[in-house]
Phi, psi and omega in degrees: 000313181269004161268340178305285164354298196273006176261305181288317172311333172254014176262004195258324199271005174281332191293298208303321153315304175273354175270144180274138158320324197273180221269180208224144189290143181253182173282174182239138184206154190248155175246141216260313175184155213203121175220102225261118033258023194244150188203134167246110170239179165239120158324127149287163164306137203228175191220140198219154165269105179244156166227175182229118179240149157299139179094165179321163166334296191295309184291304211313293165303301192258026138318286204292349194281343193282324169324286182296291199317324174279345159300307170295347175261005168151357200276063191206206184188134208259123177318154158305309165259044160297124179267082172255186183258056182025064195248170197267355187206167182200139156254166205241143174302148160290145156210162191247161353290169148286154151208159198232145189187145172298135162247143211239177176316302179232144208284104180329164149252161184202193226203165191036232170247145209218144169227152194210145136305099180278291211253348237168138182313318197245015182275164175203144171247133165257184147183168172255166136264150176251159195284200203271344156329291216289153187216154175276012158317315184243008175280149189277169213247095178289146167306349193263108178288037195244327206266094188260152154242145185238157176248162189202106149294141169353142186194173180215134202243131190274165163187137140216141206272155190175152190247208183079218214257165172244331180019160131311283170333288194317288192312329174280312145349284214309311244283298182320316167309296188297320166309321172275343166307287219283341203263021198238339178251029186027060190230105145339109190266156188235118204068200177281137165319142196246142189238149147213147198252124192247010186242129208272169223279342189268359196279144209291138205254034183264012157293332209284142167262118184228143193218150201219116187250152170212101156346080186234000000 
């Protein structure tokens, strides 16, 4: 418990350092239809840092966040024909959501920062979007061999939206909502559900924005 305890704290003092007041980049979707708390978009194509972690909802979210967040502050190595000022490491802007998901044999796509139940009941995939500048020409090379970059095509996403707790329950609750909204629009959902966070762990939590996505 207090080891748990000292991993969200120290992913809560990683969020709050390195995020800037201004407002922080999303992925970019056009919305399709809006029935509030339900929304149907289409992504653009994206380009996201992803891992695949152990443990619960809880370890699991600040492992892979400790991961990736060290990739983007500096753990990485900037290619050769980057156009940089030939420096050995570079840091990449935060963009929201995190997102988190059960993962499966083969991996959904998905959008923000993301964790999926992969291989196994306590496995999860996490992952960010990088921001929208980036190509995978010029994103630097992380050092962490946990640490994928993926290119992700246009796709189109179920989402309702909710504020409050993130829970496992809750994230199951939505997931169950969301499901009967798509099968009420005859829309086949595709992969795992996706939670995504667009907000840090300490923000107060009816402020909070959360999303529970479903591929169709």
């Amino acid at each position: 418990m207090v080891k748990r305890a000292r991993q969200a704290i120290i992913s809560s003092l990683i969020f709050l350092v390195s995020t800037p007041l201004m407002a922080l980049e999303e992925p970019k979707y056009t919305v399709i239809e809006s029935a509030a708390p339900f929304e149907l978009r289409q992504y653009a194509p994206m380009i996201i840092a992803e891992v695949t972690v152990d443990g619960d909802m809880s370890e699991a979210g600040s492992k892979g966040f400790r991961l990736i967040a060290g990739y983007i502050f500096g753990k990485n190595q900037v290619k050769a024909n980057a156009s940089t000022d030939a420096k050995s490491n570079q840091k990449i802007a935060m963009t929201v959501p995190v997102t988190m998901e059960p993962a499966s044999e083969k991996i959904a796509m998905t959008a923000p920062v993301t964790m999926e139940n992969q291989a196994g009941p306590n496995q999860w995939r996490m992952f960010f979007v990088m921001p929208s500048q980036y190509t995978l020409a010029t994103l630097p090379t992380p050092l962490s061999p946990e640490v994928k970059l993926k290119e992700i095509p246009a796709h189109h996403k179920a989402v309702i939206s909710f504020t409050g707790f993130n829970s496992q329950e809750k994230t199951q609750e939505k997931t169950a909502e969301l499901k009967a909204w798509m099968k009420s629009k005859n829309l086949t959902p595709l992969g795992e559900p996706q939670l995504a966070r667009y907000n840090p762990p300490w923000s107060i939590p009816f402020l909070r924005r959360n999303e529970v996505m479903l591929d169709y």
